[in-house]
N, C-alpha and C positions, 0 to 999 in steps of 0.2 A: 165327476167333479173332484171328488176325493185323491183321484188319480192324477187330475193335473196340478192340483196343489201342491199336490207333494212332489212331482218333477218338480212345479215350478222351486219350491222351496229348496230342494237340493241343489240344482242351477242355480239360484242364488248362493247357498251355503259356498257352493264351488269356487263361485266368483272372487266370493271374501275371501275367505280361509285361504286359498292359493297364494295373493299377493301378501295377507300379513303373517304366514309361516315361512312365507319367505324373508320379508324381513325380518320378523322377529330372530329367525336363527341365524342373520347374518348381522345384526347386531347383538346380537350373543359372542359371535367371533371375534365382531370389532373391540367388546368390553377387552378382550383377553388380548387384543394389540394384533388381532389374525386378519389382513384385509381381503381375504379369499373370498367372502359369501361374494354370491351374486342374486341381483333381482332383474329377472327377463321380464317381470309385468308390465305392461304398455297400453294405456285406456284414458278414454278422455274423461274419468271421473275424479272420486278423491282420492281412493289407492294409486291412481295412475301417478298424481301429482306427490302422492306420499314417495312413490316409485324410484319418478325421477329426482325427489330429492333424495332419497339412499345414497341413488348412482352419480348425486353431482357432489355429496359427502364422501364416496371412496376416494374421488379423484381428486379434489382438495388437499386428501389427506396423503395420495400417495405420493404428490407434489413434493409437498412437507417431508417426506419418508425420502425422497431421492436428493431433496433439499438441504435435509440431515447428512446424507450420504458424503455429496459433494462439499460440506463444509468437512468432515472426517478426512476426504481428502488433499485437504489444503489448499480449496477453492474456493476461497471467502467473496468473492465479486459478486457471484452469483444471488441473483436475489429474488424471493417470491412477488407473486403481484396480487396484492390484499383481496381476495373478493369484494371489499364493505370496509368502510373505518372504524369495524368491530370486528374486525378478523385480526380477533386477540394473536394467536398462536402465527398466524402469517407476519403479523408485525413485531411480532418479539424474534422469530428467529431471522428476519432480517437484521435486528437492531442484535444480534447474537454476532454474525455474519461483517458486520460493519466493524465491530470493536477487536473482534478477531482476526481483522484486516489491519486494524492502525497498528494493533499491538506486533502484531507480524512486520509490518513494515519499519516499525521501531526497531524490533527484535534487530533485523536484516541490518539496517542502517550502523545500530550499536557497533554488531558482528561487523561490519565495514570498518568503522572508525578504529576500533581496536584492531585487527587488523596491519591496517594503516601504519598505525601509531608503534607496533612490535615490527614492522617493517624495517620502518623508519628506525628503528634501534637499534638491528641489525646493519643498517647504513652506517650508523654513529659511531659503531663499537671498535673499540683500539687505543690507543692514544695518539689523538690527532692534537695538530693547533687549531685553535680559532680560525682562521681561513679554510683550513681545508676542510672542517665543522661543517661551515659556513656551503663551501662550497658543493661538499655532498647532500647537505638538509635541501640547496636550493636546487639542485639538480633532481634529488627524489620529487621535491612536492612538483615541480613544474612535468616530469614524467607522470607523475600520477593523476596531477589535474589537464594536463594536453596543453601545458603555457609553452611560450615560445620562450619565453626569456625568463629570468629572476632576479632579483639582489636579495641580498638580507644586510638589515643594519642593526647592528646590537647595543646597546646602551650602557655609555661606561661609566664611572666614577663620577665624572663630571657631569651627569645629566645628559652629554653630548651622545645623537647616535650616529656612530661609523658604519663603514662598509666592511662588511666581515665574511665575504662571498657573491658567488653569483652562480649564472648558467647563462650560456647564450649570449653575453656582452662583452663588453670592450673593459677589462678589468682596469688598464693601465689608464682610461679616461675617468671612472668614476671610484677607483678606488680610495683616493684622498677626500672625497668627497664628505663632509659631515654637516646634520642639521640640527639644528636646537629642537627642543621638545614640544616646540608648540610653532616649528616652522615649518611651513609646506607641506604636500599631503602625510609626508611621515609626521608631522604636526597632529595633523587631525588624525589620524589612525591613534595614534600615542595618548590623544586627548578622548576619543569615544569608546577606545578599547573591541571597536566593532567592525568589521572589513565595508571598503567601501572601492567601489567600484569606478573608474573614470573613462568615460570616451573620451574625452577632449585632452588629450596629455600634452603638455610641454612640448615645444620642438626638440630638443635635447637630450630630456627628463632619462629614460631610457628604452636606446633602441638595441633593437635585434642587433647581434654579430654573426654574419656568418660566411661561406667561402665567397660570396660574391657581392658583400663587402655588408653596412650599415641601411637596417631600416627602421622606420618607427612602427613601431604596433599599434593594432587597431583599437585595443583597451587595456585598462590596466587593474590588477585585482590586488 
């Protein structure tokens, strides 16, 4: 009797002791940021269940670690999928992820506009007159934004704005051309300070010039 007690008690001891020296020394590793341990124990008791949650905390974690990775490499889209809406650490490095993304896309944008605008200076540069200002500024933006056609009208002394360029039209029709500051859509532009956009243009207003003759375009910016 003496004898099977003590098997049985060592078979027991075995039992324990195997699954929590194992985790215990693999969350020893994980304190010190090491995600190496592993736990093999597999049992339909409590250590089995202590078990599988170890092994369902490594890979959470190693998620996070490759998560981290890929924001490092300038992959801000990428996003974790919270276990629980207590998975502090999953929802903060998405919200990490997201701002590091606007800011990026800001960055970029800026880095465009400027750009742009040192471009465009290099267009400008010499001593030109007003028309032919006119007519390089409207020929750059229309290349840079894919417009068919342009004018520019600049505002002089008198409040009055002229034509002082173009690209793509018929210069000798709408060069004499002039509106008061609060007429027609150069009115409204002049009055909101804000671009606006029209499908429905004028029949006249301004069309495309080009080798096979005069068209209207399909919107106007």
């Amino acid at each position: 009797l003496s004898l099977l007690i003590g098997f049985l008690s060592k078979r027991i001891w075995e039992m324990v002791s195997t699954p929590v020296e194992q985790i215990t020394s693999s969350l020893k590793l994980m304190a010190k940021g090491d995600l190496s341990g592993e736990v093999d124990y597999h049992a339909e008791d409590e250590f089995g269940e202590l078990s599988d949650s170890f092994r369902q905390m490594k890979v959470n974690l190693l998620e996070q670690v490759e998560h981290a990775k890929a924001v490092t490499e300038g992959n801000y889209e990428k996003q974790l999928d919270p276990k629980s809406e207590d998975d502090a650490l999953s929802i903060a490095l998405n919200q990490m992820s997201k701002s590091l993304n606007a800011a990026d896309i800001k960055s970029k944008h800026d880095f465009g506009v400027q750009k742009t605008i040192n471009e465009l200076a290099d267009v400008l540069r010499g001593d030109l007159d007003l028309h032919s200002l006119g007519d390089k500024a409207t020929t750059f933006i229309c290349n840079t934004i894919n417009g068919q056609t342009g004018a520019l009208f600049t505002k002089n002394l008198d409040g009055i704005y002229q034509y002082s360029g173009g690209f793509a039209n018929n210069k000798e029709r709408i060069k004499n051309k002039k509106f008061n500051a609060d007429e027609g859509i150069i009115g409204m532009v002049s009055s909101s300070m804000e671009p606006i956009q029209i499908e429905d243009i004028p029949g006249d207003y301004l069309n495309l010039n080009g080798a096979l003759g005069e068209a209207k375009p399909n919107s106007l910016l």
